[in-house]
Structure formats: C-alpha cells, structure tokens
N, CA, C and O atoms as a GROMACS GRO file, in nm:
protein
  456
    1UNK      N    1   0.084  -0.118   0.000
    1UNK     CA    2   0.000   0.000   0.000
    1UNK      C    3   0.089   0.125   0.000
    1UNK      O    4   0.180   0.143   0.080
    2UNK      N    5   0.056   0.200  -0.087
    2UNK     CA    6   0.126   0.331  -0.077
    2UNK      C    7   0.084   0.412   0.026
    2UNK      O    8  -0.027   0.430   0.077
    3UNK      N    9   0.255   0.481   0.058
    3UNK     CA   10   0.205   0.534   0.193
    3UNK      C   11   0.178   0.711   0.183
    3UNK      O   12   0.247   0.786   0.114
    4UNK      N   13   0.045   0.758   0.282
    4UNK     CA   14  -0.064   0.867   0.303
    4UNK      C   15   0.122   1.015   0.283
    4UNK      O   16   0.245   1.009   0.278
    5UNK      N   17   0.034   1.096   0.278
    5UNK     CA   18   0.158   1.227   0.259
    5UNK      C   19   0.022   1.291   0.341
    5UNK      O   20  -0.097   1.278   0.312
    6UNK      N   21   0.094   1.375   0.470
    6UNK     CA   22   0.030   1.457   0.548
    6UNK      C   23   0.010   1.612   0.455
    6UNK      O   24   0.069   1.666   0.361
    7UNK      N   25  -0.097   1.641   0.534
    7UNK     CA   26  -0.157   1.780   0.489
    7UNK      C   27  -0.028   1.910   0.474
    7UNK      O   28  -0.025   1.988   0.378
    8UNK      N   29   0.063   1.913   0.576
    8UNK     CA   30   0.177   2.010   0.531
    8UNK      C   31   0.266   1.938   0.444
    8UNK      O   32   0.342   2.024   0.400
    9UNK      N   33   0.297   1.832   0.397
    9UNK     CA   34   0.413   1.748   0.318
    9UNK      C   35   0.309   1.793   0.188
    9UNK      O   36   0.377   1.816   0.088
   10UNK      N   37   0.184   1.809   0.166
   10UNK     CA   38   0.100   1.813   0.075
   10UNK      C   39   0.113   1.977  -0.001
   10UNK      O   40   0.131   2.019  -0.115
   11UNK      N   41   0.098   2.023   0.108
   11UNK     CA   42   0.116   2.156   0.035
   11UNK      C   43   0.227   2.216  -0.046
   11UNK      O   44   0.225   2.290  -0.145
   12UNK      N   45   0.328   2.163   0.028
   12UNK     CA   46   0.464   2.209   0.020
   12UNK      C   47   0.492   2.138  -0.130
   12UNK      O   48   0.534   2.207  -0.223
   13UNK      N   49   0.466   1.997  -0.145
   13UNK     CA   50   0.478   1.983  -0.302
   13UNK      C   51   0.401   2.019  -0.390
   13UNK      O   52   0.455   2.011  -0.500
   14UNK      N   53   0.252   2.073  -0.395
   14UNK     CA   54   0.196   2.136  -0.447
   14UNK      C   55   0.239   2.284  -0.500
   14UNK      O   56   0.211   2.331  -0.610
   15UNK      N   57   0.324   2.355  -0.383
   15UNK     CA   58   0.389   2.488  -0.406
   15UNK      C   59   0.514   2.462  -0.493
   15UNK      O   60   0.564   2.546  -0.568
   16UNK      N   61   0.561   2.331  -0.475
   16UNK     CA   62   0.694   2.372  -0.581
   16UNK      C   63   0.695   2.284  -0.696
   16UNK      O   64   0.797   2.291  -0.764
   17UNK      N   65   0.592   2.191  -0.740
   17UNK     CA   66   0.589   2.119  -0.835
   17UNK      C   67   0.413   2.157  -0.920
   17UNK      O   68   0.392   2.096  -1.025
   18UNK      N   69   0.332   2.228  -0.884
   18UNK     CA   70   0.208   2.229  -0.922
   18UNK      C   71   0.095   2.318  -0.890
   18UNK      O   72  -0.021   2.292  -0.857
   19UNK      N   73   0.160   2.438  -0.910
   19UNK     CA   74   0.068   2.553  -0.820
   19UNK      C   75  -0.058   2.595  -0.885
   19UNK      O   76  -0.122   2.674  -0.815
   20UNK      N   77  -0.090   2.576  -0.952
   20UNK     CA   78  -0.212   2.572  -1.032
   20UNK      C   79  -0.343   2.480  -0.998
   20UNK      O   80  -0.454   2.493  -1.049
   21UNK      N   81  -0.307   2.394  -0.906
   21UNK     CA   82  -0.318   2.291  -0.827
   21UNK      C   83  -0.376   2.281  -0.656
   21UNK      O   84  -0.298   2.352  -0.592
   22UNK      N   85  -0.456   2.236  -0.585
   22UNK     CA   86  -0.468   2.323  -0.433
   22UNK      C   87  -0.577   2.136  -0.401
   22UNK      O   88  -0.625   2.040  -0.462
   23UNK      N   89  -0.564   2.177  -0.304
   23UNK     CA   90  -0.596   2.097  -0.184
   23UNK      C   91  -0.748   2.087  -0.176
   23UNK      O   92  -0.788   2.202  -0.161
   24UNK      N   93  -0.828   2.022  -0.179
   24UNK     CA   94  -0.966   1.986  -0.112
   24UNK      C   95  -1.018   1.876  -0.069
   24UNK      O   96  -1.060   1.783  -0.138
   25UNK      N   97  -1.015   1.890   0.088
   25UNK     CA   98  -1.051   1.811   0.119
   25UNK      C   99  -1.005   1.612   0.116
   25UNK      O  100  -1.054   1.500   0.108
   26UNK      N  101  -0.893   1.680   0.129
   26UNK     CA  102  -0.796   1.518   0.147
   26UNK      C  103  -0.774   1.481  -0.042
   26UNK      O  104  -0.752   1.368  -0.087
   27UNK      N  105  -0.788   1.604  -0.122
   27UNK     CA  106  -0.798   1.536  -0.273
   27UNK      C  107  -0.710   1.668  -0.357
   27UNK      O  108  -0.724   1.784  -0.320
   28UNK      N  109  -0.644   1.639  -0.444
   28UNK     CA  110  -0.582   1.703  -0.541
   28UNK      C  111  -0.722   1.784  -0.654
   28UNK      O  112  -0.799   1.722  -0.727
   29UNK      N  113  -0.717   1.912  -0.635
   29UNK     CA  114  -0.787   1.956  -0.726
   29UNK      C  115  -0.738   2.016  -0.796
   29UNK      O  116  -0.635   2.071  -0.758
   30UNK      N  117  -0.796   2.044  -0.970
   30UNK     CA  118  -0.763   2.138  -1.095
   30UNK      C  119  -0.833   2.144  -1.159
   30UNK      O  120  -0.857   2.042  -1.223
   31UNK      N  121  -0.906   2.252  -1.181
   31UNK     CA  122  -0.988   2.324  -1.303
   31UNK      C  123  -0.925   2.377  -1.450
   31UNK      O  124  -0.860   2.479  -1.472
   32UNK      N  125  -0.971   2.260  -1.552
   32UNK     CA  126  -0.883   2.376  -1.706
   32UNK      C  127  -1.016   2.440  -1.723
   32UNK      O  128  -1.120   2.383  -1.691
   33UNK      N  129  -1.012   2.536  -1.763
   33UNK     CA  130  -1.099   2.605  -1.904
   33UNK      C  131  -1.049   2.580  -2.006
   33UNK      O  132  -0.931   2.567  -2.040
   34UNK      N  133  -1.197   2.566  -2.086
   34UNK     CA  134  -1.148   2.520  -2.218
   34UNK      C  135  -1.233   2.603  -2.340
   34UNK      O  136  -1.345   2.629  -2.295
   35UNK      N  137  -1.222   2.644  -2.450
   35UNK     CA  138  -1.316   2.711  -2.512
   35UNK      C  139  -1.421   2.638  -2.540
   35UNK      O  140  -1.512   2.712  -2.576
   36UNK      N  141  -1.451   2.528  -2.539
   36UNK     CA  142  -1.577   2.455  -2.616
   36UNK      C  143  -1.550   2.287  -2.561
   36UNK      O  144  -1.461   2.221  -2.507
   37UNK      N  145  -1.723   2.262  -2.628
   37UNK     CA  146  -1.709   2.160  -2.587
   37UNK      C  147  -1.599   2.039  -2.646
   37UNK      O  148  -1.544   1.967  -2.563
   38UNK      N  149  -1.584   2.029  -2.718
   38UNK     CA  150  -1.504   1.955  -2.823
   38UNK      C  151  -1.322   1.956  -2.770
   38UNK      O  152  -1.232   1.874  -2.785
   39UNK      N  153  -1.328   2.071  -2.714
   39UNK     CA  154  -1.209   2.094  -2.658
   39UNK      C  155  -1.183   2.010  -2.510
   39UNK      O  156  -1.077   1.963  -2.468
   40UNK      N  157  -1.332   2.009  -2.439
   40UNK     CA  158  -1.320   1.946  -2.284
   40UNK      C  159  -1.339   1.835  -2.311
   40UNK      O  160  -1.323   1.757  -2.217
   41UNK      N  161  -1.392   1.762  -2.479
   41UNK     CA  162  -1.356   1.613  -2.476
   41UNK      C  163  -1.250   1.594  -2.520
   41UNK      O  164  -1.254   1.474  -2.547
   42UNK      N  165  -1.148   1.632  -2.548
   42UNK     CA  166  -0.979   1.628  -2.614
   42UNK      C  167  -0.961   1.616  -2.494
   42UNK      O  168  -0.916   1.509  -2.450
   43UNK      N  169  -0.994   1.737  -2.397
   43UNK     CA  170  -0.908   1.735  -2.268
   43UNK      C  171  -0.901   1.611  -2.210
   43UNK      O  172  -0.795   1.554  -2.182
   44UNK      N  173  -1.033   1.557  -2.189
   44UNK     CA  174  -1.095   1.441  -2.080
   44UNK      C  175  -0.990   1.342  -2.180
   44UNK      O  176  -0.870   1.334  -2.158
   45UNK      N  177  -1.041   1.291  -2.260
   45UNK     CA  178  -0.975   1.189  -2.340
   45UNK      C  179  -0.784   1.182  -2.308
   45UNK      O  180  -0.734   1.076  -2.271
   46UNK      N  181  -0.722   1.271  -2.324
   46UNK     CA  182  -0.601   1.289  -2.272
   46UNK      C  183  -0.555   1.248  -2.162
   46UNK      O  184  -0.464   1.167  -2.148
   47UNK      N  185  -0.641   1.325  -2.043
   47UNK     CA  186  -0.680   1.268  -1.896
   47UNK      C  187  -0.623   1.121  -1.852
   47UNK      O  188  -0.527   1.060  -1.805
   48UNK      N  189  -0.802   1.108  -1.921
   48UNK     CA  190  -0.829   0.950  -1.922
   48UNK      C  191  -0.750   0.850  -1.956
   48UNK      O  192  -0.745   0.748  -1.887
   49UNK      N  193  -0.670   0.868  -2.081
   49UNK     CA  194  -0.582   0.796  -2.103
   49UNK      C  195  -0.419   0.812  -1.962
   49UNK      O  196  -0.360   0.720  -1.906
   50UNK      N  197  -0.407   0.898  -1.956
   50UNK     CA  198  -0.289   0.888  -1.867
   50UNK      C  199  -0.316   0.806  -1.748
   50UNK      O  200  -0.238   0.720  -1.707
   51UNK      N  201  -0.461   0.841  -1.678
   51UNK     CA  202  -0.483   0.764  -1.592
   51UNK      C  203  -0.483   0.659  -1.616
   51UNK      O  204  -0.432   0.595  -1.524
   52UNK      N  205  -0.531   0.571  -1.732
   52UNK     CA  206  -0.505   0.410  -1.729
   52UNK      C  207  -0.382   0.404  -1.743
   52UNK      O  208  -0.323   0.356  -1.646
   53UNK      N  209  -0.317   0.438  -1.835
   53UNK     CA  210  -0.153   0.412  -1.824
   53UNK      C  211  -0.072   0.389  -1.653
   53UNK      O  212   0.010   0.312  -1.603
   54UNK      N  213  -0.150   0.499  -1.613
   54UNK     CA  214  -0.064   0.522  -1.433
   54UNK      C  215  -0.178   0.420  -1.349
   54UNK      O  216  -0.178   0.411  -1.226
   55UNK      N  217  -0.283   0.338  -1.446
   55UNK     CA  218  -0.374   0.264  -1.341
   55UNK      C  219  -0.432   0.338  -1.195
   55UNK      O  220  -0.430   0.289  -1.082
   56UNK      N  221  -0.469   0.431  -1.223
   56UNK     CA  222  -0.495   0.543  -1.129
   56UNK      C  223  -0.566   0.633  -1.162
   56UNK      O  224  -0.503   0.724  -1.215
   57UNK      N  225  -0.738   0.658  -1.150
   57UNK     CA  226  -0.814   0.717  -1.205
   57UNK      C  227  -0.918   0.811  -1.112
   57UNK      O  228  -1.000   0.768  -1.030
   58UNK      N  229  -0.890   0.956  -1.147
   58UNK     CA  230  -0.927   1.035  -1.051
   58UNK      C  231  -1.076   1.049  -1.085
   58UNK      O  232  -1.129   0.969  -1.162
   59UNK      N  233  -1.134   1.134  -1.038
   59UNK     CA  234  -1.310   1.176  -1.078
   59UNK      C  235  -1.291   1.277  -1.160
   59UNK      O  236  -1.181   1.330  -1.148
   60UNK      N  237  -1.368   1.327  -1.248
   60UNK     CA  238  -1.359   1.369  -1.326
   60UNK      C  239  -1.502   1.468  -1.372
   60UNK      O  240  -1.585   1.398  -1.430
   61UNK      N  241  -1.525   1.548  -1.362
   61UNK     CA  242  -1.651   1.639  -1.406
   61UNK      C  243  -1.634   1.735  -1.535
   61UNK      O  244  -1.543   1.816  -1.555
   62UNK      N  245  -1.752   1.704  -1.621
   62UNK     CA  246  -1.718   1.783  -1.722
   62UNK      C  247  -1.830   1.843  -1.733
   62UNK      O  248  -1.934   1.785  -1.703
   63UNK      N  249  -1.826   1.976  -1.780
   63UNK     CA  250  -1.877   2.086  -1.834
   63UNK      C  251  -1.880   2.163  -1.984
   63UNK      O  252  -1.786   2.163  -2.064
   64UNK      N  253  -1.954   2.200  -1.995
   64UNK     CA  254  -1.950   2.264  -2.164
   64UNK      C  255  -1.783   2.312  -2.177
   64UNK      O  256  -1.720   2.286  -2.279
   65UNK      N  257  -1.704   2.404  -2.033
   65UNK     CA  258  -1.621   2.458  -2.120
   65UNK      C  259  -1.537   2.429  -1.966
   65UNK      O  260  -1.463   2.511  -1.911
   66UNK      N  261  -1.564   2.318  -1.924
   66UNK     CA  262  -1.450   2.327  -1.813
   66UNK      C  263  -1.446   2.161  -1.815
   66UNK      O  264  -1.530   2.088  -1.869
   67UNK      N  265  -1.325   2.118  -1.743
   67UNK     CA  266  -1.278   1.967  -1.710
   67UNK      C  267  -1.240   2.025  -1.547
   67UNK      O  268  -1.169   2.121  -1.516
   68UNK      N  269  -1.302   1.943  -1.470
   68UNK     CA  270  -1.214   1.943  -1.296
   68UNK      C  271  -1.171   1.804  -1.293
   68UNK      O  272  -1.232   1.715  -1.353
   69UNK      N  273  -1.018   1.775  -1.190
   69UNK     CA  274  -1.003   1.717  -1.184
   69UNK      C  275  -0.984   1.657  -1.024
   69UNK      O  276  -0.907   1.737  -0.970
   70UNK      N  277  -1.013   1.574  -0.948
   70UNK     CA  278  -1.010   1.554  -0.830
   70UNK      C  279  -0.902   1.353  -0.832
   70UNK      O  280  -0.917   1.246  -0.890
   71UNK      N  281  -0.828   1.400  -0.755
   71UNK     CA  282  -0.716   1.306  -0.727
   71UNK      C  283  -0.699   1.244  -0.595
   71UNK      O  284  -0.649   1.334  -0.528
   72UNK      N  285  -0.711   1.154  -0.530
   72UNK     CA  286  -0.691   1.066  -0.419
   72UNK      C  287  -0.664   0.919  -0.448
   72UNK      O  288  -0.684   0.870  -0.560
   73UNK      N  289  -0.616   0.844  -0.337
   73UNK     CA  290  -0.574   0.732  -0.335
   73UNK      C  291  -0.624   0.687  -0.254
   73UNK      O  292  -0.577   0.692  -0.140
   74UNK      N  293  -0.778   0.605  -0.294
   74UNK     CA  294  -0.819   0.525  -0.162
   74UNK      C  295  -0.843   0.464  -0.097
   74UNK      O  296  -0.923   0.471  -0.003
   75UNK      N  297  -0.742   0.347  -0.149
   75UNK     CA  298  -0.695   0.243  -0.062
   75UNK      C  299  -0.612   0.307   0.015
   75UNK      O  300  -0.574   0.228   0.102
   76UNK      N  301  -0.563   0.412   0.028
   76UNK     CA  302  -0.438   0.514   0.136
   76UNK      C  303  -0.560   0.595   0.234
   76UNK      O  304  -0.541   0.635   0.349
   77UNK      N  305  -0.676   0.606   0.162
   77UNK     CA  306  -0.733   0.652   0.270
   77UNK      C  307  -0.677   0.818   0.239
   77UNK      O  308  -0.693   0.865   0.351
   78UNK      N  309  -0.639   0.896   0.179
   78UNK     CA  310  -0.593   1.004   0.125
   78UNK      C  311  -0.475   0.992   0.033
   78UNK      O  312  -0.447   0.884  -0.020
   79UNK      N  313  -0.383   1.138   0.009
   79UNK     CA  314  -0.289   1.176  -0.087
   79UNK      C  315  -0.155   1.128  -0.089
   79UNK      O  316  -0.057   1.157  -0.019
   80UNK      N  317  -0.172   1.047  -0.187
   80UNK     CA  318  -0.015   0.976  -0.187
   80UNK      C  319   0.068   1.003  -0.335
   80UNK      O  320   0.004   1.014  -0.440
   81UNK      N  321   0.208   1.012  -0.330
   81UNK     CA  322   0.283   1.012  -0.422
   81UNK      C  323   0.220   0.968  -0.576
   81UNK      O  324   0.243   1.041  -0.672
   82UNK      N  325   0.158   0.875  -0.587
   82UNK     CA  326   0.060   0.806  -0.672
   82UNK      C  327   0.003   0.970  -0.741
   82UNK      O  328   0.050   1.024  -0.842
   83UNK      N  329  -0.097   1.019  -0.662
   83UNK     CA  330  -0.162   1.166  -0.672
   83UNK      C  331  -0.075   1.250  -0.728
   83UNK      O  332  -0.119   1.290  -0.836
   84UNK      N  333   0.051   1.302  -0.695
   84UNK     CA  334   0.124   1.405  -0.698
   84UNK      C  335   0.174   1.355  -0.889
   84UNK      O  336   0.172   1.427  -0.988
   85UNK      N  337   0.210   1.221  -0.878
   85UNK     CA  338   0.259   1.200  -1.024
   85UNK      C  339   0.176   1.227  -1.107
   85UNK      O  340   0.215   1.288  -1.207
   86UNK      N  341   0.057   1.196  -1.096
   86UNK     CA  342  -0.038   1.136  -1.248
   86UNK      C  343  -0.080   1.302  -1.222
   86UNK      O  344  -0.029   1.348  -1.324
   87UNK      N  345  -0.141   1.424  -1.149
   87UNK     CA  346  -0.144   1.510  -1.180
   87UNK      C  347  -0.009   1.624  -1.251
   87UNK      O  348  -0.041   1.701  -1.342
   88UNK      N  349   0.104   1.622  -1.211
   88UNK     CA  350   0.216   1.653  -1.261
   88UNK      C  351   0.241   1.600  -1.417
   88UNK      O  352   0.300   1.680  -1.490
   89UNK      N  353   0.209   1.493  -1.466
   89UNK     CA  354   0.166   1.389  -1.595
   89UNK      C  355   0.010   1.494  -1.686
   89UNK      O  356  -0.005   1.530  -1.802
   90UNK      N  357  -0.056   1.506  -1.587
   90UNK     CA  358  -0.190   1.566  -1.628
   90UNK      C  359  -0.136   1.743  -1.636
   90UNK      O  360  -0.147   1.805  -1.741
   91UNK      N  361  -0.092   1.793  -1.537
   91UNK     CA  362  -0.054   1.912  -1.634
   91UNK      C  363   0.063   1.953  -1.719
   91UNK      O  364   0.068   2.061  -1.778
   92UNK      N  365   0.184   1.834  -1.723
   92UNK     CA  366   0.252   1.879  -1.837
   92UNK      C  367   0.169   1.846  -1.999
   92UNK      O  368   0.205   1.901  -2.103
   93UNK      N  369   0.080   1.768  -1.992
   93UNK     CA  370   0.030   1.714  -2.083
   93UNK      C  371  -0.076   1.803  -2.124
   93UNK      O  372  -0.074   1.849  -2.238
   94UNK      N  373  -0.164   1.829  -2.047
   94UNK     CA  374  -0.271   1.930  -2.097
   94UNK      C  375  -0.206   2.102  -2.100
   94UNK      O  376  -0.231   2.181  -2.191
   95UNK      N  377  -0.151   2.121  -2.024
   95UNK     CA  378  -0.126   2.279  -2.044
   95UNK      C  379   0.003   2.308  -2.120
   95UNK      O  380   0.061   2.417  -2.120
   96UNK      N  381   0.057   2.155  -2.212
   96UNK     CA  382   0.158   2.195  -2.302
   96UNK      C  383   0.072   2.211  -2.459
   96UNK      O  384  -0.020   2.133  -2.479
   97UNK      N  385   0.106   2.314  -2.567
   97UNK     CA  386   0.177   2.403  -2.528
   97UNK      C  387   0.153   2.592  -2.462
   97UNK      O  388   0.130   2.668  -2.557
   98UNK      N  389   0.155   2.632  -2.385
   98UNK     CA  390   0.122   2.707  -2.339
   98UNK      C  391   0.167   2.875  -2.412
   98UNK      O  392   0.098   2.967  -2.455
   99UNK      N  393   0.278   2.860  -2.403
   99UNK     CA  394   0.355   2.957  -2.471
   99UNK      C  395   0.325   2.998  -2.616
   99UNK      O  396   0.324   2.897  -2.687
  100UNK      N  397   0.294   3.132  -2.701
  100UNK     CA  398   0.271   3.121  -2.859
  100UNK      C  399   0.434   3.057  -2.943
  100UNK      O  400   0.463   2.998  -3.047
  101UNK      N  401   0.496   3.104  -2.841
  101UNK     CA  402   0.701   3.064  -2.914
  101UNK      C  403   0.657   2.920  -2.918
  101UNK      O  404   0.674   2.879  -3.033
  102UNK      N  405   0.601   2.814  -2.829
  102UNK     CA  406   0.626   2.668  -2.774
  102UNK      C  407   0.516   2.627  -2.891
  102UNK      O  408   0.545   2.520  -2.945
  103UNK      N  409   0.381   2.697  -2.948
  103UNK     CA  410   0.268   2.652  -3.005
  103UNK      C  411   0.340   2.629  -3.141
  103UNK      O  412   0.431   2.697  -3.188
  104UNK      N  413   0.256   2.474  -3.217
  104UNK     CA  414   0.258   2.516  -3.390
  104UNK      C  415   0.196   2.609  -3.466
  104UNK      O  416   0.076   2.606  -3.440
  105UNK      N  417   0.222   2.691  -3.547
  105UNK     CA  418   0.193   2.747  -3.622
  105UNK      C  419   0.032   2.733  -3.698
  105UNK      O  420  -0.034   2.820  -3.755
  106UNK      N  421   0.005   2.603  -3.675
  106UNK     CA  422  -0.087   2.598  -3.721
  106UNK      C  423  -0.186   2.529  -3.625
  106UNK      O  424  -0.273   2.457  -3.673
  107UNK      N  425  -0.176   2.546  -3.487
  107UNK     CA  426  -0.294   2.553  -3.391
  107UNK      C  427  -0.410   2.605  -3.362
  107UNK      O  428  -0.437   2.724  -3.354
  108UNK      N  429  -0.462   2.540  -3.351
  108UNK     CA  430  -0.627   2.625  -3.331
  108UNK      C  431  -0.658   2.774  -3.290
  108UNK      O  432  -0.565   2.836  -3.342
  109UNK      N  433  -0.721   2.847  -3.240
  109UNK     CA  434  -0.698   2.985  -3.195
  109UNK      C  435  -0.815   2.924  -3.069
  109UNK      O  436  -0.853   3.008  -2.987
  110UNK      N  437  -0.854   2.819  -3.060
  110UNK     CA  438  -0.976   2.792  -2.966
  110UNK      C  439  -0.907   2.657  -2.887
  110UNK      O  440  -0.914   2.544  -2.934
  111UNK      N  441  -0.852   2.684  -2.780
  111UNK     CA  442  -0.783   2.601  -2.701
  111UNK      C  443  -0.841   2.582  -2.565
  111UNK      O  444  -0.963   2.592  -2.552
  112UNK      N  445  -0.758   2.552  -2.456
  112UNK     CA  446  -0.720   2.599  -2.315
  112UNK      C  447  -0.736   2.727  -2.295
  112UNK      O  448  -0.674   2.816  -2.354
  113UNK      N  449  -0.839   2.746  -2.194
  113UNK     CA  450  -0.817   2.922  -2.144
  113UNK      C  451  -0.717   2.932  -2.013
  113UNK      O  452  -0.649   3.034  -1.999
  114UNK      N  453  -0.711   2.823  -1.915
  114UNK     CA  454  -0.633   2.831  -1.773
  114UNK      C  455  -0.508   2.746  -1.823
  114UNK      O  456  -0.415   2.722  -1.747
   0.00000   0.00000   0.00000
C-alpha cells in the first residue's frame, strides 16, 4: 500500500511542483478552461488515457467549457505520491503548449483558457 503524505508534506509539493493545483478536502484539485465543448472532450480523453496508463483514475466532471479534476488514493485513505505523479503527468500534458514561441503554427486559436 502506498504510503498517506500529510496535509503540510502536501502543500509544500503542491507549491513547488504544481501551483495551479490546491488541496480539497484530502484530494488534489484542478480546473482547465477550455473554449468549447469539443475541446473538454480532447481534454478528458487525454486525462483519461494517462490515468489508465498510471492505473490510477481520478473523478472527473465535465462541463460545456470546463474539465475538474479531483485526485486521491483510496486504498491510502488520502494523498499519496501516486496523486502528486499522475497530476504533474496531467498538467505537463494538458497545459503543453502554453507559450505562442512553444505553439505550432498551425494551432487552433480555440484552445485551453487556464
């Protein structure tokens, strides 16, 4: 069983690996905006797939123009290392590419808003 990461060990990697990122309630939360719907099923689909890869599948709520994501481990009974990866996985993956220098040239103009 992977072992629990206390509420200050929690924050503290949240502040230096994932600040976009915050605490609720014993669970990893993140909100993208997205322009459309079509965009929050790219998102989810992306998601989704990482989580089976990491066998680790958070909850997931979707909205016309938003994806949340909520992360725990609970057979740990709360936030374990498990959590910290597959979201760190989930935002290099969804919020790349962020930058217009980092984007292709020929990207949508209707992306990610957060």
């Amino acid at each position: 069983m992977e072992q629990r990461i206390d509420v200050a060990e929690a924050r503290e990697l949240l502040e230096e690996n994932l600040p976009t990122w915050e605490l609720r309630e014993d669970q990893l939360y993140r909100r993208f905006s997205t322009a459309n719907w079509r965009v929050t099923l790219m998102t989810t689909s992306a998601i989704g797939f990482l989580a089976e890869a990491a066998y680790h599948h958070p909850r997931m709520v979707l909205n016309y123009r938003s994806v949340e994501i909520y992360l725990t481990t609970h057979d740990a009974g709360g936030l374990t290392q498990k959590d910290f990866d597959l979201a760190l996985k989930i935002e290099q993956t969804v919020s790349w590419p962020r930058r217009d220098r980092d984007a292709p040239d020929v990207r949508p103009k209707e992306w990610l808003r957060s």
